[in-house]
C-alpha positions in Angstrom: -27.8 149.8 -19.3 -25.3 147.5 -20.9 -25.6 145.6 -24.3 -24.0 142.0 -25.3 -21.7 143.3 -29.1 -20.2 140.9 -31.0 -16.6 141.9 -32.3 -15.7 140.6 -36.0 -12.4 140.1 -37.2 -11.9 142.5 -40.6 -9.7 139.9 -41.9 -11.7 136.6 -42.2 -15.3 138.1 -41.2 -15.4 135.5 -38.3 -17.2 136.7 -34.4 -14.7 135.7 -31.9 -15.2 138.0 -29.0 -18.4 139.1 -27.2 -17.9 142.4 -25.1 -20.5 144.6 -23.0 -20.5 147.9 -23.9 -22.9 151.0 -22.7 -26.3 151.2 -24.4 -25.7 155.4 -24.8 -22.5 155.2 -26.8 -22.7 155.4 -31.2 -19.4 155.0 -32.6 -18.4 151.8 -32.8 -16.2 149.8 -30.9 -12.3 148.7 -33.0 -10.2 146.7 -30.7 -6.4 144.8 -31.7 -7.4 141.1 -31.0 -6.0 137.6 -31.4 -8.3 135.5 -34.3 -8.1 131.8 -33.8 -8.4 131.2 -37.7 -5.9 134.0 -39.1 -3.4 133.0 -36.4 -2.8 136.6 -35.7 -3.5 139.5 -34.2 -5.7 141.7 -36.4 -8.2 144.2 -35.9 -11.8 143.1 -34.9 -15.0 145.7 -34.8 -18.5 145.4 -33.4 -21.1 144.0 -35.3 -24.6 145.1 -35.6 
C-alpha cells in the first residue's frame, strides 16, 4: 500500500511536491527539486 508524503524544501520550509511512496519503507525520502519561492533547485525531504 502506497502513502500520499509531502516533500519540504530545507531552505525556506515551504511543501511544494506531493509524492507516493511505499507504506513498508522508514528512511526518509531526500530528492534535488526546483522551489518556486527560492528560485532554485535545493534539496526537499518528506515531511511527517
Amino acid at each position: 500500500m502506497k502513502k500520499k508524503r509531502a516533500l519540504a524544501c530545507e531552505e525556506c520550509g515551504s511543501r511544494n511536491y506531493y509524492t507516493d511512496k511505499n507504506a513498508g519503507t522508514t528512511e526518509r525520502l531526500e530528492l534535488k527539486k526546483f522551489c518556486k519561492k527560492c528560485n532554485l533547485h535545493t534539496l526537499h525531504r518528506e515531511t511527517k
